[in-house]
C-alpha positions in Angstrom: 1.6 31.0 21.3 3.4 32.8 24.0 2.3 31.9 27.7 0.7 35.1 28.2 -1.7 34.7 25.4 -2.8 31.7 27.4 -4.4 34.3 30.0 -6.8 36.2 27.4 -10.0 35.8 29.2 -9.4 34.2 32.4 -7.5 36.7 34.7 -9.9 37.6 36.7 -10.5 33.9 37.9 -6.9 33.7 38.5 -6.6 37.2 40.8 -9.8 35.8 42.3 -9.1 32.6 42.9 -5.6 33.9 44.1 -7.8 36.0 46.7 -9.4 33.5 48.1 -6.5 32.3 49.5 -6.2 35.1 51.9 -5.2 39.4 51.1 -2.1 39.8 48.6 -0.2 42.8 47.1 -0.1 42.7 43.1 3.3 41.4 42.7 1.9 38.4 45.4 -0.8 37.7 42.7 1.6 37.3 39.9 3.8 34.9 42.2 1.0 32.8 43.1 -0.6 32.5 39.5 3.3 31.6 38.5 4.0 29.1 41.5 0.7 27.1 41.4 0.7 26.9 37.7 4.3 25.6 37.5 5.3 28.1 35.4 3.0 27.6 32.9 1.0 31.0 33.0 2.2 34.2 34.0 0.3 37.5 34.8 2.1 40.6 33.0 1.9 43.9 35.4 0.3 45.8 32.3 -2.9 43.3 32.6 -3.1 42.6 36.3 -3.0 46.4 38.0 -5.9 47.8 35.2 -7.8 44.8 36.3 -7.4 45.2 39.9 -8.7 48.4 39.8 -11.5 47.6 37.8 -12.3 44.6 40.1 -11.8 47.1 42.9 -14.2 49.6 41.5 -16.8 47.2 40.8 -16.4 45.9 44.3 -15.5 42.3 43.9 -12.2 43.1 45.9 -11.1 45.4 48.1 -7.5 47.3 49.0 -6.1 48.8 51.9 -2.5 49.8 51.8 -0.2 47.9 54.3 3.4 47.3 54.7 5.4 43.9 53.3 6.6 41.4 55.0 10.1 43.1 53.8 8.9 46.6 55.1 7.9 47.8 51.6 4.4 50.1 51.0 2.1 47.9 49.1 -1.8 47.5 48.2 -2.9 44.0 49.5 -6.3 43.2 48.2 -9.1 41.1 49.3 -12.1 39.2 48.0 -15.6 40.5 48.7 -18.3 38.8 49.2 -19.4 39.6 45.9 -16.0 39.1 44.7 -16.8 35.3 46.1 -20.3 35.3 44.1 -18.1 36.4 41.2 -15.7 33.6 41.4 -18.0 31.2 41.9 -19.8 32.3 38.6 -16.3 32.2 36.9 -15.3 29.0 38.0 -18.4 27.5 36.5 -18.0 29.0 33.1 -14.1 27.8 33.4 -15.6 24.2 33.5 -18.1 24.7 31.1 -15.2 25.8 29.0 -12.7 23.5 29.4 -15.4 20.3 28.9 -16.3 22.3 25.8 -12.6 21.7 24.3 -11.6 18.7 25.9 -14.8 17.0 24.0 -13.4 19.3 20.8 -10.1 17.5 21.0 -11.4 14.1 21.8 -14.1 13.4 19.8 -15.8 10.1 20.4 
């Protein structure tokens, strides 16, 4: 399975949870996911800007365009507070989830 097949389902938790953290620009997002997962997942460009824009439209984020910290044009994006309700929602289902298969692969 390659790492990016890992992802199928769970990128918007990942951008979310990412936005919690504070505003980021996409390629931020993909850094983050990469850094705190030690490498194990990795958010493709071709997935993460269709989703921000869908996330954007259905106001759980919010972008403003601002300059870089290395004076490059970027759209930083920020969690909503529905965006937060969202996550929140997601991070329960992730848990629900992952119990699911960890009782799958450790059967009593």
């Amino acid at each position: 399975m390659k790492r990016g097949d890992r992802l199928q389902g769970s990128l918007d938790l990942l951008v979310l949870k990412t936005l919690q953290k504070g505003a980021n620009h996409g390629f931020g997002i993909t850094v983050h996911v990469q850094e705190v997962s030690g490498g194990l997942l990795r958010v493709e460009e071709g997935s993460l800007y269709p989703a921000l824009h869908r996330m954007e439209r259905e106001k759980l984020i919010a972008g403003a365009w601002r300059t870089t910290e290395n004076g490059r044009r970027a759209r930083f994006y920020k969690l909503t507070a529905a965006g937060g309700r969202r996550l929140a929602e997601e991070e329960a289902n992730w848990a629900s989830v992952a119990l699911g298969v960890e009782r799958m692969l450790r059967p009593a």
